[in-house]
C-alpha positions as CSV (number, residue, x, y, z in Angstrom):
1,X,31.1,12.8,-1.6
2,X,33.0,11.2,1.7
3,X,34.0,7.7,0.0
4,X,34.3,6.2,3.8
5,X,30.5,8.1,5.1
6,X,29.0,6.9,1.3
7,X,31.2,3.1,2.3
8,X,29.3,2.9,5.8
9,X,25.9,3.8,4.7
10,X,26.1,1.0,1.7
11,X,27.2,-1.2,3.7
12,X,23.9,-0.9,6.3
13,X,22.1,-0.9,3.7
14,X,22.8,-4.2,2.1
15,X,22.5,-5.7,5.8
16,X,19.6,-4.2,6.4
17,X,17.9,-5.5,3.2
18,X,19.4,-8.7,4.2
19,X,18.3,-9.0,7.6
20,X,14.9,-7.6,6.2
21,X,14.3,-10.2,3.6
22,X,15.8,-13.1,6.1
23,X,18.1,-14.5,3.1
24,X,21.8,-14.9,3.7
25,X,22.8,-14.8,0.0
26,X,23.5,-12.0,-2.8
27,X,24.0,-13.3,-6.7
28,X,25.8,-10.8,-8.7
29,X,26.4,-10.7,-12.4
30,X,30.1,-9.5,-13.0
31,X,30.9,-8.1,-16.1
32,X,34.8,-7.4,-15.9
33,X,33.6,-3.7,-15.4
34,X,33.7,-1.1,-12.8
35,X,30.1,-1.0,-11.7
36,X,29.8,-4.6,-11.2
37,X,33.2,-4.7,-9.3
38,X,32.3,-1.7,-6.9
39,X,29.3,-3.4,-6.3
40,X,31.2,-6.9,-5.4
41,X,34.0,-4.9,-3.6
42,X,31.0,-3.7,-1.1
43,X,28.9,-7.3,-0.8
44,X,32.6,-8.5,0.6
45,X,32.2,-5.6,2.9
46,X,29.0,-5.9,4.1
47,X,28.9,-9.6,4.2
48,X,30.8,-13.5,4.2
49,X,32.2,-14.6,1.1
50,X,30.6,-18.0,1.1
51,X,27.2,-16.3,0.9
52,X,28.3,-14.2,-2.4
53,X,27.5,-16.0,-5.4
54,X,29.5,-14.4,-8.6
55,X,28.5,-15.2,-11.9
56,X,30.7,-14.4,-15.4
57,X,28.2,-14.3,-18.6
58,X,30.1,-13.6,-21.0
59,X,28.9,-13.5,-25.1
60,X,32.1,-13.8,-26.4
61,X,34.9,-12.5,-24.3
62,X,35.8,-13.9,-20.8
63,X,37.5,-11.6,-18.2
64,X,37.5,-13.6,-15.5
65,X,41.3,-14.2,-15.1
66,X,40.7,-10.5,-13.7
67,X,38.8,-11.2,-11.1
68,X,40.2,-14.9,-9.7
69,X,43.4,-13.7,-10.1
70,X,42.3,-10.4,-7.8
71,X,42.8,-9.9,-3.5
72,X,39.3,-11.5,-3.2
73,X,39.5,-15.0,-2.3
74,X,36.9,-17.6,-1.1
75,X,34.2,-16.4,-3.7
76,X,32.2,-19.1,-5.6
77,X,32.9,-17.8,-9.4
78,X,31.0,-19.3,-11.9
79,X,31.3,-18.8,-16.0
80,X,28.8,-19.5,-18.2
81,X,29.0,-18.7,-21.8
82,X,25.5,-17.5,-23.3
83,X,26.5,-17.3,-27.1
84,X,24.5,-20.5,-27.6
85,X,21.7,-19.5,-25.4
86,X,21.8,-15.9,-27.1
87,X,22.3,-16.7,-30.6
88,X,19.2,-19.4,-30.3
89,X,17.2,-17.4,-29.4
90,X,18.1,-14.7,-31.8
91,X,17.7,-17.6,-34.9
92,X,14.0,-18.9,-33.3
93,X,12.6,-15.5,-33.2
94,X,14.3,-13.9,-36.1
95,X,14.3,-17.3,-38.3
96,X,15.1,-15.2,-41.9
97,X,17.0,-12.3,-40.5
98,X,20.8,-12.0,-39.7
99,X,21.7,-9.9,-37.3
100,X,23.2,-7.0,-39.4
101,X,23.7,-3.0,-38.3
102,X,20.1,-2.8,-37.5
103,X,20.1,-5.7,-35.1
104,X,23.0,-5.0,-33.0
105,X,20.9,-3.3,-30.5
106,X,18.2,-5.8,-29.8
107,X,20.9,-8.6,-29.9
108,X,22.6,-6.7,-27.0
109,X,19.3,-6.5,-25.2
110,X,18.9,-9.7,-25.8
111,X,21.9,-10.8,-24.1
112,X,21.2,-8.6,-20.5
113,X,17.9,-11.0,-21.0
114,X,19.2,-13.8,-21.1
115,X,21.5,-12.6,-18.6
116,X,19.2,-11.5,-15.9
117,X,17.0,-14.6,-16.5
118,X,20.4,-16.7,-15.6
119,X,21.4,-14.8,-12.8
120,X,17.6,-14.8,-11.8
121,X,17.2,-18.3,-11.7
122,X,20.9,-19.0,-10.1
123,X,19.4,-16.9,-7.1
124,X,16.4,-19.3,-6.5
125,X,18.3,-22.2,-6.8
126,X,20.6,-20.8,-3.5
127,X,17.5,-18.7,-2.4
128,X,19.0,-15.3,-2.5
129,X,19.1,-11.7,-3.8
130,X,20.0,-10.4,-7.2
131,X,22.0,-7.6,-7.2
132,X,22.1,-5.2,-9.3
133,X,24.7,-2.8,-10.7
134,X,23.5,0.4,-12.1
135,X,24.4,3.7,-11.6
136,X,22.2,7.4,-11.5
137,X,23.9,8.2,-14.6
138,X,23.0,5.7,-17.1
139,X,19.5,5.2,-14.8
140,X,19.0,9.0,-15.7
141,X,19.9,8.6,-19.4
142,X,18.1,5.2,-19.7
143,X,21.2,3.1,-20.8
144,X,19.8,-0.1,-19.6
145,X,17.8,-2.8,-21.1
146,X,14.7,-3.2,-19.7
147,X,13.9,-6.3,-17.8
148,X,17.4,-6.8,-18.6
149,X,20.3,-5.3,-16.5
150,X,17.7,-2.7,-15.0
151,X,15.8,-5.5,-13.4
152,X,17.3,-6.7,-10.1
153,X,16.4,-7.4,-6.2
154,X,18.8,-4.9,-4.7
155,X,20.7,-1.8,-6.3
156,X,23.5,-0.6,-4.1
157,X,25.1,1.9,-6.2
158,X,21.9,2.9,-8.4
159,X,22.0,6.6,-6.6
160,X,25.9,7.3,-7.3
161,X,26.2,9.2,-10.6
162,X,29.1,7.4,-12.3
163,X,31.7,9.8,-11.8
164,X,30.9,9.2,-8.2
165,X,31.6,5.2,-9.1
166,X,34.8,5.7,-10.1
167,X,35.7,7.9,-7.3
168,X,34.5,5.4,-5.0
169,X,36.3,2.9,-7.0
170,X,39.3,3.9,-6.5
171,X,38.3,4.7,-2.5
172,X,38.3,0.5,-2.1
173,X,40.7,-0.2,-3.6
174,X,39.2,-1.5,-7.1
175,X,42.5,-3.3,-9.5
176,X,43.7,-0.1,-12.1
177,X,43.3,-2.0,-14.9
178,X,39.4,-2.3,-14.8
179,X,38.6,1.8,-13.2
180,X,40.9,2.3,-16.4
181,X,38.7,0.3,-19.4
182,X,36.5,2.3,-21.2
183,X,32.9,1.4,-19.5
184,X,31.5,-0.7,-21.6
185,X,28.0,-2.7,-21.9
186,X,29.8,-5.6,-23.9
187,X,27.3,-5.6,-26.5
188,X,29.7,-5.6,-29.3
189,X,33.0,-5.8,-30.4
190,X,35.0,-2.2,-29.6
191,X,31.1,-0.9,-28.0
192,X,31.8,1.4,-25.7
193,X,29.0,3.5,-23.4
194,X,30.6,6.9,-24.3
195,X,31.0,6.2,-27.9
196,X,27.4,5.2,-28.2
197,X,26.5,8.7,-26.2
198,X,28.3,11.0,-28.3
199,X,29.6,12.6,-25.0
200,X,31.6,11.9,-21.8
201,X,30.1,10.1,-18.3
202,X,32.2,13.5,-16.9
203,X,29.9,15.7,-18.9
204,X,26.7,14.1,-18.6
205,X,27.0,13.9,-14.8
206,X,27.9,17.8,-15.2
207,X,24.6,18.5,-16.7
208,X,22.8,15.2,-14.4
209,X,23.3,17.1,-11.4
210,X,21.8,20.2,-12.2
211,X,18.4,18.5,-12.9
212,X,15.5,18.4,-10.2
213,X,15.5,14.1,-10.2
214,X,12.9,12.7,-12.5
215,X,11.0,15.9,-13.8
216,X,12.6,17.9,-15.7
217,X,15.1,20.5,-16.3
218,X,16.1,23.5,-13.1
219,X,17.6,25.7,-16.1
220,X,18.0,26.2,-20.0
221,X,20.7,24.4,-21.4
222,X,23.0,25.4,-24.6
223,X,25.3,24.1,-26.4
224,X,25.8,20.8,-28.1
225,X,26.5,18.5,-25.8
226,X,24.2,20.0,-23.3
227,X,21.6,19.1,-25.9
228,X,22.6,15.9,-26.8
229,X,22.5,14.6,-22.8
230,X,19.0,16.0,-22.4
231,X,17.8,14.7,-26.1
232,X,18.4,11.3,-24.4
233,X,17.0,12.0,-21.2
234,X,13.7,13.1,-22.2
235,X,13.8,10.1,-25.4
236,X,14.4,7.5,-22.4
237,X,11.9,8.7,-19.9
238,X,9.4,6.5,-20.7
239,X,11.6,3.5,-19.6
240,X,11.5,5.1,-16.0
241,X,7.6,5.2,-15.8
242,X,6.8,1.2,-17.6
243,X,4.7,-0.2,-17.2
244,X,1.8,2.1,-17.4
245,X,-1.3,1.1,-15.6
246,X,-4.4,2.6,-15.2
């Protein structure tokens, strides 16, 4: 990849959908990780400050210290905690049950929800764009929650594999200390993408590359990990293709 050619050609793009659409502003949700601060790092890029909404939903941890205390300056930050959101929503749909192993999951998808719902109804308040931050790799392995993080207006980055990201990353000039965090969804205390997968972003975008996008596989795979990568491709395919319709 040419990090400046790949730059210039986001860039246009996010103008161009701008200029399309004939809306002047672009909501992001920042996580504190390095998707969601690529995409940022290019919105400054490819457009004013003041127009950049950034919003902070954090569960439990804040990291915003990392970003206000970053290069960018003029952005409008916002925080806004959704435990109480999240875990009321949890209790009034699952009155008797506590969250438990088994439950980790669908509170984490509950979360992106509640996330995307914010971060959805931020954008009509200023009339703009949501944008979202996923990349080919966890598109392709269907780590996202749907109607969750995988919904979104705009996806700048959603055709970089994430090995890609971080090379990218590192192009513009994105802080150390979050291209160095283990990616992370934020779903639970020490969750961590990798550690869910069983396998490396390195290796899954080793075997990611060799398939003909969206339908199927160019050659046999063997070996463990191999297997493991397209297990979850083929599980998640179906997240790809919803909603079915006649």
């Amino acid at each position: 990849m040419n990090s400046k050619i790949e730059t210039e050609k986001i860039i246009s793009f996010l103008q161009n959908i701008l200029k399309r659409t004939g809306l002047k502003d672009i909501v992001l949700g920042w996580s504190g990780g390095i998707d969601s601060t690529l995409c940022l790092f290019l919105l400054v890029r490819a457009m004013p400050n003041e127009n950049i909404h950034v919003l902070h939903l954090p569960y439990i941890y804040s990291s915003i210290n990392e970003l206000t205390n970053s290069d960018i300056n003029g952005l409008k930050v916002h925080e806004i905690n959704i435990k109480k959101s999240v875990d009321t929503l949890w209790k009034t749909v699952n009155p008797s049950d506590s969250v438990g192993e088994n439950g980790k999951v669908r509170l984490g998808n509950i979360m992106a929800r509640v996330r995307m719902i914010t971060l959805f109804d931020f954008a009509k308040k200023v009339n703009g764009l949501v944008c979202g931050t996923e990349n080919k790799s966890e598109h392709l392995l269907g780590y996202f929650t749907r109607y969750g993080d995988g919904a979104s207006d705009i996806e700048p980055i959603q055709h970089l594999f994430k090995t890609q990201v971080f090379e990218l990353a590192k192009y513009l000039g994105v802080p150390d200390t979050i291209i160095k965090k283990s990616p992370s969804a934020n779903l639970w205390d020490g969750q961590t993408d990798e550690g869910e997968f069983g396998f490396t972003y390195e290796e899954a975008d080793e075997v990611l590359s060799e398939l003909r996008e969206y339908k199927g596989i160019v050659k046999e795979y063997k070996g463990k990990v191999r297997e493991k990568i397209m297990e979850r491709v083929k599980k998640n395919k179906f997240k790809r293709e919803v909603p079915y319709t006649l």
